[in-house]
N, CA, C and O atoms as a CHARMM CRD file, in Angstrom:
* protein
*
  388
    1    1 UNK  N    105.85600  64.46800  69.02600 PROA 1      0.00000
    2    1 UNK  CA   106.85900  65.03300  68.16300 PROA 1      0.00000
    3    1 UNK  C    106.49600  66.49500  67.88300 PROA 1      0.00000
    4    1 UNK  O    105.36200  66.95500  67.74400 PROA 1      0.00000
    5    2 UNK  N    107.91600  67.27400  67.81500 PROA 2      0.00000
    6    2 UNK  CA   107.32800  69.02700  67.59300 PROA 2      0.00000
    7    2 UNK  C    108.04400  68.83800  66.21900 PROA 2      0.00000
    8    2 UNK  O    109.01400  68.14100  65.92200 PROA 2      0.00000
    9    3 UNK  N    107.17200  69.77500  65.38300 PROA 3      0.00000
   10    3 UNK  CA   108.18900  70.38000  64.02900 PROA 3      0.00000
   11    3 UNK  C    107.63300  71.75200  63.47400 PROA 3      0.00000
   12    3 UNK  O    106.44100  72.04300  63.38000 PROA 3      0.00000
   13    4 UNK  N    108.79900  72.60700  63.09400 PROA 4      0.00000
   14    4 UNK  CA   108.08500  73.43500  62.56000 PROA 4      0.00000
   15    4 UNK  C    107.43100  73.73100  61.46500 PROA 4      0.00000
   16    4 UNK  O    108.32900  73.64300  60.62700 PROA 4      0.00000
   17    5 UNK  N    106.52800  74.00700  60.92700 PROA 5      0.00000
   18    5 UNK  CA   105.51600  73.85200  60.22300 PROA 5      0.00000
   19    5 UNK  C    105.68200  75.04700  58.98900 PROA 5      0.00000
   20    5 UNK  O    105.54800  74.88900  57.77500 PROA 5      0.00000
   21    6 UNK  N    105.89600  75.83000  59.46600 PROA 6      0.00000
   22    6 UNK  CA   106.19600  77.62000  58.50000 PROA 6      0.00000
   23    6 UNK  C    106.50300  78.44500  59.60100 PROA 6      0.00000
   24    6 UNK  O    106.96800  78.15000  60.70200 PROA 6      0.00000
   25    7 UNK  N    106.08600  79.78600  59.00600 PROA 7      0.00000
   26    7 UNK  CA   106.24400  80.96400  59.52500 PROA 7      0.00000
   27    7 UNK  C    105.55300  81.83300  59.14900 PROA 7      0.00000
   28    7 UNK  O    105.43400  82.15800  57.96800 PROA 7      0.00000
   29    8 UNK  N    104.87200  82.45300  60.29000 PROA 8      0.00000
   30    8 UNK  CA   103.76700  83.59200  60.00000 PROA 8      0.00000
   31    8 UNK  C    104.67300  85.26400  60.09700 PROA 8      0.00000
   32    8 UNK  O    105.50800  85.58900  60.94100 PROA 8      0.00000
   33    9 UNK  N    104.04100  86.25300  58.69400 PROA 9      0.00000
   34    9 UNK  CA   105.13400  87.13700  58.50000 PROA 9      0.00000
   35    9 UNK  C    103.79600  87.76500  59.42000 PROA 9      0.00000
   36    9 UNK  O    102.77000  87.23100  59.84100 PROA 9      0.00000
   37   10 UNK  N    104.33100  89.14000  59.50600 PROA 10     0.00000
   38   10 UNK  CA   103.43600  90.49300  60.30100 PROA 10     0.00000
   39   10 UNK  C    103.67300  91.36600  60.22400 PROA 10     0.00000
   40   10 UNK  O    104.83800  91.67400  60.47600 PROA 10     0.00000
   41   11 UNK  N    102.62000  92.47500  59.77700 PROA 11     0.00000
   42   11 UNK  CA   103.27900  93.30100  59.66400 PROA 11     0.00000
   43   11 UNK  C    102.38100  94.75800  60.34500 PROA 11     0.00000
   44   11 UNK  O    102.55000  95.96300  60.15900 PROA 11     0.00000
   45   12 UNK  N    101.51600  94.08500  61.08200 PROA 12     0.00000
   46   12 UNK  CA   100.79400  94.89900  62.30300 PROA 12     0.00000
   47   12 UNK  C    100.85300  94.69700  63.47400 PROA 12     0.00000
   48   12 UNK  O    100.03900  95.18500  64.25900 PROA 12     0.00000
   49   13 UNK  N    102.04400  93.77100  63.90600 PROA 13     0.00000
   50   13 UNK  CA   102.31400  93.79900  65.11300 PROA 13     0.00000
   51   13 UNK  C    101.11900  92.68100  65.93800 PROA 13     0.00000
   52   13 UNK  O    101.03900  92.64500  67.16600 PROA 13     0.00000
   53   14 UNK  N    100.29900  91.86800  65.07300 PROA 14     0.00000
   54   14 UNK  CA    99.82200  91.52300  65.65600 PROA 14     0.00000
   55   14 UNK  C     99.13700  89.69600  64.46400 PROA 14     0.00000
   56   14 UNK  O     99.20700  89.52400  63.24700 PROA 14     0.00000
   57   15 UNK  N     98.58300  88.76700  65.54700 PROA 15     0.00000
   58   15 UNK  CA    98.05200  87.52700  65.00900 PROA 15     0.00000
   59   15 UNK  C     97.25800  87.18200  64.79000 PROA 15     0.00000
   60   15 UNK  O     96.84400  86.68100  65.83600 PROA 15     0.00000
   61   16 UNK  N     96.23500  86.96200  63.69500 PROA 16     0.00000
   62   16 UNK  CA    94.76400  86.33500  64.05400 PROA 16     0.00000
   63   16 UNK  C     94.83300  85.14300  63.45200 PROA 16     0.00000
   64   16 UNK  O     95.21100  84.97100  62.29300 PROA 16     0.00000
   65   17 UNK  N     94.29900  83.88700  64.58300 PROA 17     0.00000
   66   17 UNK  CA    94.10300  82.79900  64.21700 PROA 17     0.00000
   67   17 UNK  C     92.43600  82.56300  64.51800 PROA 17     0.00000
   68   17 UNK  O     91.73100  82.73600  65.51200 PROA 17     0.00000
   69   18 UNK  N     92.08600  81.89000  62.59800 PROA 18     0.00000
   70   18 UNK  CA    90.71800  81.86900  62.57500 PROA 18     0.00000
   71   18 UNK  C     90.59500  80.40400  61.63100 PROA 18     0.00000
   72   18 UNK  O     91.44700  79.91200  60.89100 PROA 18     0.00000
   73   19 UNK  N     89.17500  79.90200  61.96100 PROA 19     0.00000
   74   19 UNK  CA    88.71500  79.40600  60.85200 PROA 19     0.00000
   75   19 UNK  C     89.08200  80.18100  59.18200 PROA 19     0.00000
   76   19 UNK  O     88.82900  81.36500  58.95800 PROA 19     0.00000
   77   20 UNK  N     89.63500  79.34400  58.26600 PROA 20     0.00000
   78   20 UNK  CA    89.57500  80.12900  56.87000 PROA 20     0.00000
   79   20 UNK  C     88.20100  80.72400  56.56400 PROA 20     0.00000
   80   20 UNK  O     87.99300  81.89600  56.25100 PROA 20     0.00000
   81   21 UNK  N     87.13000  79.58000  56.72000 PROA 21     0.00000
   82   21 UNK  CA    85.71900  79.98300  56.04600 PROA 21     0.00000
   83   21 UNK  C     85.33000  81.19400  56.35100 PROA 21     0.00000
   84   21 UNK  O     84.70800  81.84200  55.50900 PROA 21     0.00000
   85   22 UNK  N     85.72700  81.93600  58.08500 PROA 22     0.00000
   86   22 UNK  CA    85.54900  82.83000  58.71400 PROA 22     0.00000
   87   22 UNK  C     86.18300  84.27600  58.06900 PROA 22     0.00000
   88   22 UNK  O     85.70400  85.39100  58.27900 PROA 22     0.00000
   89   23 UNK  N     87.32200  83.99300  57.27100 PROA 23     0.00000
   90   23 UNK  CA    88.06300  85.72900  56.83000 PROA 23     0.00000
   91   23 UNK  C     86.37500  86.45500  56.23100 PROA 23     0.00000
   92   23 UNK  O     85.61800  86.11500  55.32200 PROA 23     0.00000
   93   24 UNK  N     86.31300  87.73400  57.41500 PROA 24     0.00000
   94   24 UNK  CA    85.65800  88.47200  57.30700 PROA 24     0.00000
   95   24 UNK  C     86.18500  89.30000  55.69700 PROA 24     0.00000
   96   24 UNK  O     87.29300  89.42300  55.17600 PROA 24     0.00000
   97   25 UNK  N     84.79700  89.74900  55.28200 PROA 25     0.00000
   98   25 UNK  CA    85.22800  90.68700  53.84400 PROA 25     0.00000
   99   25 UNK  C     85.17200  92.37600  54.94500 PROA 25     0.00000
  100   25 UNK  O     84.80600  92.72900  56.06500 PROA 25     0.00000
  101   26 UNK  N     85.75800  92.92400  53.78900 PROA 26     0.00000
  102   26 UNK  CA    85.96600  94.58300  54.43700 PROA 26     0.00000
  103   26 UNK  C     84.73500  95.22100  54.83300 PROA 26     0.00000
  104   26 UNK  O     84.73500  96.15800  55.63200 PROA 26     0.00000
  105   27 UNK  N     83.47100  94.66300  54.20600 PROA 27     0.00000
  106   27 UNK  CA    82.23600  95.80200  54.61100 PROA 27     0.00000
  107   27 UNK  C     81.61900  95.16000  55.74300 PROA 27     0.00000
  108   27 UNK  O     80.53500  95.57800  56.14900 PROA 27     0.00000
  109   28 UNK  N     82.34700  93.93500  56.43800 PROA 28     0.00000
  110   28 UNK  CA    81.37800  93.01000  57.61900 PROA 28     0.00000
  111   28 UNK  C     81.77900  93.23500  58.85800 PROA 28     0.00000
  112   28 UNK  O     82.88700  92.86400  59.24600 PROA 28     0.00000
  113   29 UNK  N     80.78000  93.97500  59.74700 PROA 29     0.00000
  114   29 UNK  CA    81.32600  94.22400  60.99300 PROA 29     0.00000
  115   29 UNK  C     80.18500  93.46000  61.71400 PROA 29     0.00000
  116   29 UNK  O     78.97400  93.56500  61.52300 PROA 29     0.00000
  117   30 UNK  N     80.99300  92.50300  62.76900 PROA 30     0.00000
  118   30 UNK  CA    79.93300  91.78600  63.25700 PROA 30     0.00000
  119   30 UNK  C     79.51300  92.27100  64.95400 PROA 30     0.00000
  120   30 UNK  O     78.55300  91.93100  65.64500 PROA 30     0.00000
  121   31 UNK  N     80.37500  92.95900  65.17700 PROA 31     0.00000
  122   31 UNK  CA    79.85400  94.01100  66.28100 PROA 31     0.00000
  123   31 UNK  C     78.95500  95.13200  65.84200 PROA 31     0.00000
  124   31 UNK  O     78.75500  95.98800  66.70400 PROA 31     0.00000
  125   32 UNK  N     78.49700  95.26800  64.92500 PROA 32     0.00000
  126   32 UNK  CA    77.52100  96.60200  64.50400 PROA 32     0.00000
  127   32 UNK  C     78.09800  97.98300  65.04000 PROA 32     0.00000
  128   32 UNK  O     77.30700  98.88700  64.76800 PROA 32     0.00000
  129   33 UNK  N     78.93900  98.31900  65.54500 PROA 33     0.00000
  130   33 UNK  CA    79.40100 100.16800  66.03200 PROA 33     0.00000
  131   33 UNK  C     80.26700 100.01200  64.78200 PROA 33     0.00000
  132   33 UNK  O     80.62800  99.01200  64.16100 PROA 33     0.00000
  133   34 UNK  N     80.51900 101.51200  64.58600 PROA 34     0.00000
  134   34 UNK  CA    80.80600 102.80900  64.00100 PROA 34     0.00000
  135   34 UNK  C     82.39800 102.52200  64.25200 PROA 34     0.00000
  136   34 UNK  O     83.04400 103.21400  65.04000 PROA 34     0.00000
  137   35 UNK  N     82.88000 101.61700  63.63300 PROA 35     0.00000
  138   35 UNK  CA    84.28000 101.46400  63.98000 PROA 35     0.00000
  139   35 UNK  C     84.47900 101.41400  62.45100 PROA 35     0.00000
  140   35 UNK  O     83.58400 101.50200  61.61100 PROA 35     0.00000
  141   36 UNK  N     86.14000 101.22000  62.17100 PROA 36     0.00000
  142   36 UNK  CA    86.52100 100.58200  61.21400 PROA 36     0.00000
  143   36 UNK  C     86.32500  99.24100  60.33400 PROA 36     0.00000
  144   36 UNK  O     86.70700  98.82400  59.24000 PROA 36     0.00000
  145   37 UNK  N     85.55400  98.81100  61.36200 PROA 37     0.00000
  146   37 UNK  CA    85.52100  97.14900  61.29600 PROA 37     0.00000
  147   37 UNK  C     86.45200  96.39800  61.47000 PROA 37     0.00000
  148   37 UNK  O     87.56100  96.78800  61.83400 PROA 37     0.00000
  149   38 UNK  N     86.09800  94.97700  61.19500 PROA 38     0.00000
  150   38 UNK  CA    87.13700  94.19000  62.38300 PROA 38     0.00000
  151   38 UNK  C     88.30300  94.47300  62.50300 PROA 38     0.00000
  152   38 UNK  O     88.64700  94.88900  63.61000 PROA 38     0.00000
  153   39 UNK  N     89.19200  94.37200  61.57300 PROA 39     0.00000
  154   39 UNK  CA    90.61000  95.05100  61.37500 PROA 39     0.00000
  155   39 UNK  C     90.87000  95.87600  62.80000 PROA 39     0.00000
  156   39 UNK  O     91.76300  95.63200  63.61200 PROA 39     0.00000
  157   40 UNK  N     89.49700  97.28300  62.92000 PROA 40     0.00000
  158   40 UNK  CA    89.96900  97.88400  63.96300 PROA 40     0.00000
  159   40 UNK  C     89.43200  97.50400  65.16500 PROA 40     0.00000
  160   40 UNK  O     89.52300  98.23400  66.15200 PROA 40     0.00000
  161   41 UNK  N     88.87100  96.42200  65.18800 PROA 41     0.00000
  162   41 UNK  CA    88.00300  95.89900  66.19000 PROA 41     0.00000
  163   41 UNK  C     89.20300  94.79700  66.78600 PROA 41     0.00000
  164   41 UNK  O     89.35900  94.77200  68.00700 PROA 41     0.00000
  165   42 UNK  N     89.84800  94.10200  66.12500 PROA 42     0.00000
  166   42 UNK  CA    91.12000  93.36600  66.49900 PROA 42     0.00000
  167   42 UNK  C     92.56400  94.27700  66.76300 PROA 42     0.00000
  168   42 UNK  O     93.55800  93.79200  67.30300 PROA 42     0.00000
  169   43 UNK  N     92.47800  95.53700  66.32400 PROA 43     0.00000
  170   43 UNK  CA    93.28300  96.48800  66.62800 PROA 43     0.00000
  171   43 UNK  C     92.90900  96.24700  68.39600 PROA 43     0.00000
  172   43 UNK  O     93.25100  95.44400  69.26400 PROA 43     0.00000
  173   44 UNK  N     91.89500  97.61300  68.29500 PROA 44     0.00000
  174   44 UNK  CA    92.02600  97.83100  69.63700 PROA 44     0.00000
  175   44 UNK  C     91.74600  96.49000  70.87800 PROA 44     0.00000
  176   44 UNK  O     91.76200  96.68500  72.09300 PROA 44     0.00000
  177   45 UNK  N     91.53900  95.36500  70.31700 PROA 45     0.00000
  178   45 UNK  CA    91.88500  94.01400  71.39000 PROA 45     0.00000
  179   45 UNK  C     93.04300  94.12100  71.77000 PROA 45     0.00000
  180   45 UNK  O     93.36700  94.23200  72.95300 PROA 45     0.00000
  181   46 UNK  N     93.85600  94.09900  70.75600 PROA 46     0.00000
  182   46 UNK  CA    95.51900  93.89600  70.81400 PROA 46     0.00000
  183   46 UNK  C     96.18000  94.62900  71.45600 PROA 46     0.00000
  184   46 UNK  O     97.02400  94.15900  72.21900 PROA 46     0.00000
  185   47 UNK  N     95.91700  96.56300  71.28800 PROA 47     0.00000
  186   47 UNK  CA    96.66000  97.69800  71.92400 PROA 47     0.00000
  187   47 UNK  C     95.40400  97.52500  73.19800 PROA 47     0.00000
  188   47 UNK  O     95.63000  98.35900  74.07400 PROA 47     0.00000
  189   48 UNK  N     94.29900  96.76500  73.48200 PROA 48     0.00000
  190   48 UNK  CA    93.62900  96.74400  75.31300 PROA 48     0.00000
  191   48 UNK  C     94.73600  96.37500  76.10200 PROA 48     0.00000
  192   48 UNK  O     95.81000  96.11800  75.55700 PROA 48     0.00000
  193   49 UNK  N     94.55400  96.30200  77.69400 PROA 49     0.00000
  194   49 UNK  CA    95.20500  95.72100  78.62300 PROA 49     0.00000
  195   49 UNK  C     95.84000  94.31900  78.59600 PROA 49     0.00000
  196   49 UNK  O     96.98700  94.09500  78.98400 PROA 49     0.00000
  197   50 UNK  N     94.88500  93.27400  78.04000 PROA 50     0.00000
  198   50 UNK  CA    95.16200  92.02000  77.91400 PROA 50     0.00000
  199   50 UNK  C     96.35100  91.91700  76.30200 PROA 50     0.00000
  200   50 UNK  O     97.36400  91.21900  76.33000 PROA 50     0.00000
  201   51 UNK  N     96.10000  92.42100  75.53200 PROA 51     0.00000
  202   51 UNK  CA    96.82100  92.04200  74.74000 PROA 51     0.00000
  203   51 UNK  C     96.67400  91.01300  73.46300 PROA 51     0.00000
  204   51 UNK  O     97.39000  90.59100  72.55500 PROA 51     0.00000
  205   52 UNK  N     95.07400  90.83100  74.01800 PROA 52     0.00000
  206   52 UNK  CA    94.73300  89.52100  73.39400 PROA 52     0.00000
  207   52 UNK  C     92.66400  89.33300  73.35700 PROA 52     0.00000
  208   52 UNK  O     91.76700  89.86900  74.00800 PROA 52     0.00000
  209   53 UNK  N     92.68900  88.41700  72.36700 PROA 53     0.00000
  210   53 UNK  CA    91.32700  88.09300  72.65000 PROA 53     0.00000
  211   53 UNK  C     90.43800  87.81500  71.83800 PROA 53     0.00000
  212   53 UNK  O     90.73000  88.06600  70.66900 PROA 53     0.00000
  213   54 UNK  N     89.25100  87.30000  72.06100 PROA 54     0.00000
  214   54 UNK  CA    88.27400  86.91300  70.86100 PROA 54     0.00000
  215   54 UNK  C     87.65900  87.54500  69.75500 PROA 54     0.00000
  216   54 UNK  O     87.13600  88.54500  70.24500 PROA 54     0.00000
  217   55 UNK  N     87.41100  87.52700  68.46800 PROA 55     0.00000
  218   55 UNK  CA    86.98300  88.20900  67.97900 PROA 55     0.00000
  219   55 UNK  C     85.97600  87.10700  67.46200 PROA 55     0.00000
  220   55 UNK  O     85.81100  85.92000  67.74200 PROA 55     0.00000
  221   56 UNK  N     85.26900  88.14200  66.44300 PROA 56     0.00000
  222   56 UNK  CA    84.10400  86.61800  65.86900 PROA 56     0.00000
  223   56 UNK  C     85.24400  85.78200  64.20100 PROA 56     0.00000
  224   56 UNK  O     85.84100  86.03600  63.15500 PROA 56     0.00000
  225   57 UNK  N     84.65100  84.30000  65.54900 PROA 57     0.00000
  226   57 UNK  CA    85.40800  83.41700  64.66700 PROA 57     0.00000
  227   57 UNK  C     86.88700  82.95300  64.95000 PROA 57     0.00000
  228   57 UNK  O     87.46800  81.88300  64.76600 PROA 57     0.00000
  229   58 UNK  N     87.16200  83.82400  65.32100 PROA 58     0.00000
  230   58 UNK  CA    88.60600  83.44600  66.55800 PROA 58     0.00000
  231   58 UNK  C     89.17900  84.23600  67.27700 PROA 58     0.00000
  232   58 UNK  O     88.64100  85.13500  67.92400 PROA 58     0.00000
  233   59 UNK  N     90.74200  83.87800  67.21100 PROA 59     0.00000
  234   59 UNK  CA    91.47300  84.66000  68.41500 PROA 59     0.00000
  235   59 UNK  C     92.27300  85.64900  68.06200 PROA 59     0.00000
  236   59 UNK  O     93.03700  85.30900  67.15900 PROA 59     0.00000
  237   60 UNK  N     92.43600  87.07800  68.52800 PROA 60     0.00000
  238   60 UNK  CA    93.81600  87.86000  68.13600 PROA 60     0.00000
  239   60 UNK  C     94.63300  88.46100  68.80200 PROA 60     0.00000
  240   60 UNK  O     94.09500  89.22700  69.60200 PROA 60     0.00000
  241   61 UNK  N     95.92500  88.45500  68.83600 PROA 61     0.00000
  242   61 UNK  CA    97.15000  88.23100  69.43300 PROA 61     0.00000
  243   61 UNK  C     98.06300  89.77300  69.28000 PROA 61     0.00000
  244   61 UNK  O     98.23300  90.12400  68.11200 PROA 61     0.00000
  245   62 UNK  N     98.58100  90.59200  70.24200 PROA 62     0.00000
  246   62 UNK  CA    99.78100  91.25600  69.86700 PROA 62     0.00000
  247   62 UNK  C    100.86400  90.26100  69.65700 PROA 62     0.00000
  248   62 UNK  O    100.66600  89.05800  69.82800 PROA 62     0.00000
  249   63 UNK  N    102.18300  90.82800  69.23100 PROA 63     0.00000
  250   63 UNK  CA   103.04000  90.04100  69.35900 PROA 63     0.00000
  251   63 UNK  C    104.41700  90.49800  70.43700 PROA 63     0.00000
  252   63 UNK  O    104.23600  91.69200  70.67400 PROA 63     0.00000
  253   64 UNK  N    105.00700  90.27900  70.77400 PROA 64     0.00000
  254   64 UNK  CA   106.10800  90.41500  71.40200 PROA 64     0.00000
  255   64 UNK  C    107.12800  91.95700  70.88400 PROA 64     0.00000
  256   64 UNK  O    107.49800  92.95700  71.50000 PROA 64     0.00000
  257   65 UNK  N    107.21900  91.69200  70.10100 PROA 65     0.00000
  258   65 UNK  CA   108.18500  92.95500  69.58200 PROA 65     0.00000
  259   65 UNK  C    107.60000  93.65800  67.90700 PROA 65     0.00000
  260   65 UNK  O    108.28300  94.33500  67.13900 PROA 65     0.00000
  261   66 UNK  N    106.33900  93.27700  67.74100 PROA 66     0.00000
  262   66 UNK  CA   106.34200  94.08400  66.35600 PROA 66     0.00000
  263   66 UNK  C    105.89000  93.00000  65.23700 PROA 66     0.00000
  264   66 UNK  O    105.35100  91.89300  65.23300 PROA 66     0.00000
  265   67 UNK  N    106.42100  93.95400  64.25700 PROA 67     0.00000
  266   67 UNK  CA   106.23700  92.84700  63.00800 PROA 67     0.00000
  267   67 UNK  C    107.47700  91.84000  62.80600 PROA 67     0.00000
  268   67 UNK  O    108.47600  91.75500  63.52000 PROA 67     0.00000
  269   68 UNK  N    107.17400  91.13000  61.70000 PROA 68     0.00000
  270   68 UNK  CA   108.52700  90.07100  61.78400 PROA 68     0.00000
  271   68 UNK  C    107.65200  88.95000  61.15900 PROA 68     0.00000
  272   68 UNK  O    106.53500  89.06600  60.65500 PROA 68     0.00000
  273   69 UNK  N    108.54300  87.65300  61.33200 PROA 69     0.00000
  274   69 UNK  CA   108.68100  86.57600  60.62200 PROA 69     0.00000
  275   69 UNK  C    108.87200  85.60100  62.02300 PROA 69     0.00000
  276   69 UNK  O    109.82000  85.66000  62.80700 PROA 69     0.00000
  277   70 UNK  N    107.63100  84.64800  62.10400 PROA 70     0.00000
  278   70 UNK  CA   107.85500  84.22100  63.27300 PROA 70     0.00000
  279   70 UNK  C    107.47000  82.52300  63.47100 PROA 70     0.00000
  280   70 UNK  O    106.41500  82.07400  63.02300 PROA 70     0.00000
  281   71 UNK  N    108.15700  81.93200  63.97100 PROA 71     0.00000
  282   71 UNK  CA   108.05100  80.80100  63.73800 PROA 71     0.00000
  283   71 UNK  C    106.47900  79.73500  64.50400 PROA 71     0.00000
  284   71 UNK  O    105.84600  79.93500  65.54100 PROA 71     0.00000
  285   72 UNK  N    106.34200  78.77100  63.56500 PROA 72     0.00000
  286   72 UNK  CA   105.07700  78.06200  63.93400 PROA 72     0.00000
  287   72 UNK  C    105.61100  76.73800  64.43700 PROA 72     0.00000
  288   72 UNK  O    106.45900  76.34100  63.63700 PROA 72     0.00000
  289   73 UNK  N    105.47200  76.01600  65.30500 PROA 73     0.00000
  290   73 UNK  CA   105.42100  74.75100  65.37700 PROA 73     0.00000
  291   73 UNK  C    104.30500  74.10400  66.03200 PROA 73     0.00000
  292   73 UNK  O    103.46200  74.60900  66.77400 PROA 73     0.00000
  293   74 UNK  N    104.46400  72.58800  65.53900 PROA 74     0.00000
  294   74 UNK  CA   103.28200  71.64900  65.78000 PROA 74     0.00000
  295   74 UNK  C    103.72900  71.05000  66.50200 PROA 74     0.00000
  296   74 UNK  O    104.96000  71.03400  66.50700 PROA 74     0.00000
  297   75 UNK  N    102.80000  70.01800  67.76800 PROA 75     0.00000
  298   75 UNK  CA   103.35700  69.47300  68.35000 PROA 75     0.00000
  299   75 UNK  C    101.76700  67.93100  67.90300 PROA 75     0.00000
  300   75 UNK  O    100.54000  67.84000  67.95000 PROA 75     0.00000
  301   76 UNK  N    102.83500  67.18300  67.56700 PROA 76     0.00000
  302   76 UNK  CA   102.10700  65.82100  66.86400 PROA 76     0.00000
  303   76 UNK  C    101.34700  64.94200  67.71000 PROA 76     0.00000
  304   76 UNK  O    101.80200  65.17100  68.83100 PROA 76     0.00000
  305   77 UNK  N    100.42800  64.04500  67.82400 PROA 77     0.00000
  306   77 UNK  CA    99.96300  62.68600  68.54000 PROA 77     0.00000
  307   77 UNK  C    100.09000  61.71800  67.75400 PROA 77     0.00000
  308   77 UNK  O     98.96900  61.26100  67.53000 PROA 77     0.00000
  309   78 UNK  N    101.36000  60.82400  66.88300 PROA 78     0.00000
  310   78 UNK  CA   100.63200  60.20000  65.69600 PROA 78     0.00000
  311   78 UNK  C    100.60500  61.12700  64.75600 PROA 78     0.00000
  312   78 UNK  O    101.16000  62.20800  64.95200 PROA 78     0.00000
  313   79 UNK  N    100.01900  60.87500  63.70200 PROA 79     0.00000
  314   79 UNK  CA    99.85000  61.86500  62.84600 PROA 79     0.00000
  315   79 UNK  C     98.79400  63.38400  62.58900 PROA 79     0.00000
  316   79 UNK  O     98.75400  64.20500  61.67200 PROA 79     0.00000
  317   80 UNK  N     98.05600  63.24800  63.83000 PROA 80     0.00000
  318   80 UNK  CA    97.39100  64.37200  64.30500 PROA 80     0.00000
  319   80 UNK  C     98.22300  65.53100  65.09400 PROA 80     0.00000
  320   80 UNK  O     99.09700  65.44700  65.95600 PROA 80     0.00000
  321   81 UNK  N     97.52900  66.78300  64.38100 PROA 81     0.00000
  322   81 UNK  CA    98.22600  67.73700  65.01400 PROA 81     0.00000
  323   81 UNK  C     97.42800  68.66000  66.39300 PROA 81     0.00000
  324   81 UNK  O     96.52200  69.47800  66.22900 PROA 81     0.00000
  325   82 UNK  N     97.98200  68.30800  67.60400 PROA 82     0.00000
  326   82 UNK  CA    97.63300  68.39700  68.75800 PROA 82     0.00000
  327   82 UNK  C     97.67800  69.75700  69.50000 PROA 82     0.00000
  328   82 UNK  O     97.06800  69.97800  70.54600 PROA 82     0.00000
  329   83 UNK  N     98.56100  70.74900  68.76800 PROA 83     0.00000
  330   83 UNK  CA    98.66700  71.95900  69.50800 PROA 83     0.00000
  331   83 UNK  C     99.81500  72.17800  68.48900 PROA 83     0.00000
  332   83 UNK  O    100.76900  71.48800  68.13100 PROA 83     0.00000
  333   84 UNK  N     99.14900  73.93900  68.02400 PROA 84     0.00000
  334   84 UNK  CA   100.52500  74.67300  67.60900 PROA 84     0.00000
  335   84 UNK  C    101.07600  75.92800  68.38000 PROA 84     0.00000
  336   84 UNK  O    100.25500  76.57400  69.03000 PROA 84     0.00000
  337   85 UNK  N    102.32400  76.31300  68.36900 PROA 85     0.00000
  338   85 UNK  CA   102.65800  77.34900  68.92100 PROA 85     0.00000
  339   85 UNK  C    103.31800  78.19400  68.26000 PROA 85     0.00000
  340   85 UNK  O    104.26400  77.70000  67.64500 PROA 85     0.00000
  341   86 UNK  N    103.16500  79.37900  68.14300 PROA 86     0.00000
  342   86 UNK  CA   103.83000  80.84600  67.63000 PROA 86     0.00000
  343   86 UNK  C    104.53900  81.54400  68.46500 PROA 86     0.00000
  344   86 UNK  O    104.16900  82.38200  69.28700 PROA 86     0.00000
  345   87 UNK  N    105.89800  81.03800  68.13800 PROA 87     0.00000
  346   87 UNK  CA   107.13500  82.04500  68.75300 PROA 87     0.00000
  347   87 UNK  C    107.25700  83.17700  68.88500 PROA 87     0.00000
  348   87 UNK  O    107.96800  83.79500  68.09300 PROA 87     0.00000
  349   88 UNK  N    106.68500  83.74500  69.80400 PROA 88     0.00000
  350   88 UNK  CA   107.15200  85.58600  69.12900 PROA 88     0.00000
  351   88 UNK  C    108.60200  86.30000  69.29800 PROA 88     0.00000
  352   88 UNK  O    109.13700  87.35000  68.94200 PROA 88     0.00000
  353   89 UNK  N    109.00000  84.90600  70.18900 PROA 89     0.00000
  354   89 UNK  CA   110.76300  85.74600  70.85000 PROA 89     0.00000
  355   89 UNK  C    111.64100  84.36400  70.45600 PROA 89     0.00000
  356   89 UNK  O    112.33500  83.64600  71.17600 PROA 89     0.00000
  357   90 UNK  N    111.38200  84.29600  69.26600 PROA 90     0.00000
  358   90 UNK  CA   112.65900  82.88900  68.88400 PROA 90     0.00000
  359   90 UNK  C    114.20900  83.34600  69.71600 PROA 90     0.00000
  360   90 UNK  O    114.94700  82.66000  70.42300 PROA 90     0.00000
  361   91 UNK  N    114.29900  84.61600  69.33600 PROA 91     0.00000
  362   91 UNK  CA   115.94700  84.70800  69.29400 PROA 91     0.00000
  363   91 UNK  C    116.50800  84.61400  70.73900 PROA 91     0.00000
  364   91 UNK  O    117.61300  84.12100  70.96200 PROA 91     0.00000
  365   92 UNK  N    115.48200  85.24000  71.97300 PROA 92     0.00000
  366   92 UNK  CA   115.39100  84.67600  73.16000 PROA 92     0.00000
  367   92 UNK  C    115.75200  83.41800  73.80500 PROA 92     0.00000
  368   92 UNK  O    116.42200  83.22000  74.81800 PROA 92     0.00000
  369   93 UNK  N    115.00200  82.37900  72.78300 PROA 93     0.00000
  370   93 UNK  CA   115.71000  80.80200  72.99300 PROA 93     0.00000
  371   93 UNK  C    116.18700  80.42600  72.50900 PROA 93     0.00000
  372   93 UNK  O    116.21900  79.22600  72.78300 PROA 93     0.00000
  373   94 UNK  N    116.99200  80.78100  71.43600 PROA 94     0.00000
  374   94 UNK  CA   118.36900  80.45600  70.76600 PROA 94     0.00000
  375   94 UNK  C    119.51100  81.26300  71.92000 PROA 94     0.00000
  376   94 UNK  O    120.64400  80.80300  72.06700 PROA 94     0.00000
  377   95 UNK  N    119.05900  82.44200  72.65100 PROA 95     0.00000
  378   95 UNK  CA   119.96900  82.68000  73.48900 PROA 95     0.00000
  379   95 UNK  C    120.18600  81.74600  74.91400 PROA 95     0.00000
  380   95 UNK  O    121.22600  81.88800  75.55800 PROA 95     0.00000
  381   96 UNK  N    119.18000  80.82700  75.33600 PROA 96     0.00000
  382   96 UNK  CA   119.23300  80.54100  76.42300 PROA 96     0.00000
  383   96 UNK  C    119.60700  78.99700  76.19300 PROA 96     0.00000
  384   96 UNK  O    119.67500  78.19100  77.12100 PROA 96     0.00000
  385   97 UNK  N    119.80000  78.73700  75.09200 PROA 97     0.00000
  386   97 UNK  CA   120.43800  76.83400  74.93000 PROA 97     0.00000
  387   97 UNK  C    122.27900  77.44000  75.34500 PROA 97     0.00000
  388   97 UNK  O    123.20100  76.62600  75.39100 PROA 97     0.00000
C-alpha cells in the first residue's frame, strides 16, 4: 500500500534526509576544512555534478525545480514502512494520468 504521509517544504532548493539524533549544531563540521560547515558542505554536494550525496549521517538531495512544497509517500509491508519517496515533479504526473 502507498500513502502520502506529509510534505516536505524547501526553501534551498534542496533535501536532507538524516537520522534526527544526527541534526548537526552550527559550530560542527565533521569534515574539518575551512568551509561554512555542513550547510555548505551539503550545498556544494547538491550544486556538484551528481546532484546528490552523502553527508555525515545521511543523504542530500537537489531538487527538481527549486524550493516548494513537495510531496512524501510511503510505500507499506503490513504495517511497516518499506520505502519512502519525495516527489519533486508532482505536477508532471498529474499531467500524464
Amino acid at each position: 500500500m502507498e500513502k502520502v504521509i506529509g510534505y516536505c517544504g524547501v526553501d534551498s532548493g534542496q533535501i536532507l534526509l538524516i537520522d534526527p539524533c544526527y541534526v548537526w549544531p552550527d559550530d560542527f563540521n565533521v569534515y574539518g576544512d575551512a568551509t561554512g560547515g555542513n550547510y555548505d558542505t551539503a550545498c556544494r554536494i547538491t550544486l556538484g555534478d551528481n546532484g546528490a550525496g552523502e553527508v555525515a549521517g545521511g543523504v542530500v538531495t537537489s531538487t527538481a525545480y527549486g524550493d516548494g512544497s513537495y510531496p512524501v509517500t510511503a510505500t507499506y509491508r503490513g504495517k511497516r514502512i518499506v520505502s519512502i519517496t519525495i516527489d519533486f515533479d508532482p505536477q508532471e504526473d498529474e499531467d500524464e494520468e
